[in-house]
C-alpha positions in Angstrom: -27.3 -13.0 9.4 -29.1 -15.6 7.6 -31.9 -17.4 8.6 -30.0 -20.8 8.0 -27.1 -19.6 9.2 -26.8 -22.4 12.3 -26.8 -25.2 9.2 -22.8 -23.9 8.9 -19.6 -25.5 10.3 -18.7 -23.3 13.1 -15.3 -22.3 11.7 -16.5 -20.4 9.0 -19.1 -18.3 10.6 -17.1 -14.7 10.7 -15.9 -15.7 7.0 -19.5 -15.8 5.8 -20.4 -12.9 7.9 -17.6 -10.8 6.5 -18.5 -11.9 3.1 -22.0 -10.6 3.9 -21.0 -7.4 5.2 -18.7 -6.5 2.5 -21.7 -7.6 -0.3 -19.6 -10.2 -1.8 -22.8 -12.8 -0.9 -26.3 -12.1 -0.5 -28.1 -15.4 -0.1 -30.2 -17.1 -2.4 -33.5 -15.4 -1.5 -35.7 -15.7 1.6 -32.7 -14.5 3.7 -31.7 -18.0 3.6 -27.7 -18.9 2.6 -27.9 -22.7 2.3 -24.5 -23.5 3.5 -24.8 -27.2 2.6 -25.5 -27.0 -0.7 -23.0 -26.9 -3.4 -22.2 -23.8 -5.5 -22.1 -23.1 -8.8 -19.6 -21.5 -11.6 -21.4 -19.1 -12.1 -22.0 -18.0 -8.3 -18.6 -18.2 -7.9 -17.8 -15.7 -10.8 -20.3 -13.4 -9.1 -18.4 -13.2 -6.1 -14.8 -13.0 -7.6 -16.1 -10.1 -10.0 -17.5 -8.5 -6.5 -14.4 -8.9 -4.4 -12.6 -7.6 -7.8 -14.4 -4.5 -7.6 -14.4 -4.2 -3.9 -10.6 -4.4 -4.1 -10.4 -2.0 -7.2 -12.2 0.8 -5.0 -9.6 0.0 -2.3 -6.7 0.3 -4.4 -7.8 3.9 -5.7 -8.7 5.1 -2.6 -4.9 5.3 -1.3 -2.2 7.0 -3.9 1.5 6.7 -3.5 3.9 9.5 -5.6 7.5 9.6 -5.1 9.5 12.8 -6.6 12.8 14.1 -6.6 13.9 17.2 -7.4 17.3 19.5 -7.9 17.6 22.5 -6.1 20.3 24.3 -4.6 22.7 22.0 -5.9 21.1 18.9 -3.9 18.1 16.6 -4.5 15.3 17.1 -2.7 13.2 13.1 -2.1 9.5 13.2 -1.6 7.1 10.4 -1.2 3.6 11.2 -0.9 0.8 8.6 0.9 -2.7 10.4 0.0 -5.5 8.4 1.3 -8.7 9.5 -0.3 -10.8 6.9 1.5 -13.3 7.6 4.0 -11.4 6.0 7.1 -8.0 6.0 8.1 -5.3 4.2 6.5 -2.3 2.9 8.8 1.1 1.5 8.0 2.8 -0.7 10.4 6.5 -0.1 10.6 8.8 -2.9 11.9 11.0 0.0 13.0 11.9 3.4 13.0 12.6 3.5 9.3 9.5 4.7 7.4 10.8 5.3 3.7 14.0 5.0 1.9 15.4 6.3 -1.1 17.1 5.2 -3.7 19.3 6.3 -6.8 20.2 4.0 -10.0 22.4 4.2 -12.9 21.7 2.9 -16.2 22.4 -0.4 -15.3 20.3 -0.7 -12.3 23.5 -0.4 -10.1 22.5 1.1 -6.7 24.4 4.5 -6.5 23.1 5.8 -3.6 20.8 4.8 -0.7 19.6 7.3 1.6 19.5 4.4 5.2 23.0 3.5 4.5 24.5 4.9 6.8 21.6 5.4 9.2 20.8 3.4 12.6 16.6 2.9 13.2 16.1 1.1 16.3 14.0 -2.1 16.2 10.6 -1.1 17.7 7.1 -1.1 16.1 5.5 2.3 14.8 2.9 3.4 12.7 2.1 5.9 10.3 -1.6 7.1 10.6 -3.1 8.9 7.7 -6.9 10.2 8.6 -9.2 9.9 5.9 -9.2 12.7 3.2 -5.8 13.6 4.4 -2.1 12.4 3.1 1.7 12.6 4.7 4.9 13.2 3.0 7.9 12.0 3.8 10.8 14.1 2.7 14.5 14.4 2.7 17.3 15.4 1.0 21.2 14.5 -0.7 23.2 17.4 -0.1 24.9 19.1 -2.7 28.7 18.0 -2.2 27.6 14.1 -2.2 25.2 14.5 -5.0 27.8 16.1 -7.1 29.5 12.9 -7.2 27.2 10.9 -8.2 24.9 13.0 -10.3 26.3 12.5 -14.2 25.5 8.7 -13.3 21.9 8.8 -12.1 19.5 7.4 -14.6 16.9 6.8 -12.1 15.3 7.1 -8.4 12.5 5.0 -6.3 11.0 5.4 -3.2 10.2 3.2 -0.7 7.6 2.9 2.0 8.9 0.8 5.1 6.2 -1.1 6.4 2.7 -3.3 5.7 -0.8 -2.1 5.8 -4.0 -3.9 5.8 -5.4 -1.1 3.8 -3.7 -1.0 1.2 -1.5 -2.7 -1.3 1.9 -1.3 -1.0 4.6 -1.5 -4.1 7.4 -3.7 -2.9 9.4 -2.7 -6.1 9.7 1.1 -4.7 7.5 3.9 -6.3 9.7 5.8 -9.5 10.6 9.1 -9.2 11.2 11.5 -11.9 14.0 13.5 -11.0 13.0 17.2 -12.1 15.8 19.7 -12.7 
């Protein structure tokens, strides 16, 4: 920590020493922080363009792909969480539901869902992934029920179910290309 550091209000000692940690600060020489002293525009830029890298790197380091695919007369849904960071990535679940899938017309009329007519009970679980490693979370519309719908589908999104403190996730669902 810095040498000055007892100069600071109390309530914003872990903020500064996570600031410090992370490289977003680095003190203004003599390992000293000057806490009391006001800051200027231009130290302030130098932090937001640090966190804004810092957050870049964080962002690329976890991939989300969703793909669907026609075989057998079905579709086969695939969503794909690779986390090419070096620590593990969790996703907190506010049930049994991890992903859902999703199929739209032209209009952006919902013709199918994939957890409509599924029960998840109401329990927190997480998703692991260890660093360098990914999961995919598959499943499939079978043949008689995409029949009906099929000439309609103009489009399909993924889903992941959940929050994560590692990474950002897409709220507006992950496209799929539906390859035939």
């Amino acid at each position: 920590p810095f040498s000055d550091i007892s100069d600071t209000d109390s309530s914003y000692l872990e903020d500064i020493e996570d600031a410090q940690t992370l490289k977003l600060i680095t003190g203004k020489g003599e390992n000293r922080f000057y806490p009391r002293e006001a800051g200027t525009r231009a130290e302030a830029v130098t932090i937001v363009g640090r966190l804004t890298a810092l957050l870049e790197k964080q962002l690329a380091a976890v991939s989300v792909t969703a793909s669907a695919q026609e075989k057998d007369g079905g579709l086969h849904f695939s969503l794909s969480v690779a986390n090419n960071s070096d620590k593990p990535v969790t996703i907190e679940h506010a049930s049994q539901q991890l992903y859902d899938f999703v199929l739209f017309d032209k209009t952006g009329k919902e013709l199918y869902r994939w957890s409509a007519d599924r029960m998840f009970a109401m329990y927190m679980t997480y998703t692991t992934i260890p660093a360098g490693k990914n999961v995919v979370f598959t499943d499939l519309i079978e043949a008689e029920d995409y029949a009906k719908i099929k000439a309609s589908v103009f489009t399909a999104k993924a889903y992941l179910m959940g929050t994560s403190e590692d990474f950002i996730m897409n709220s507006d669902g992950y496209q799929a290309v539906i390859a035939k």
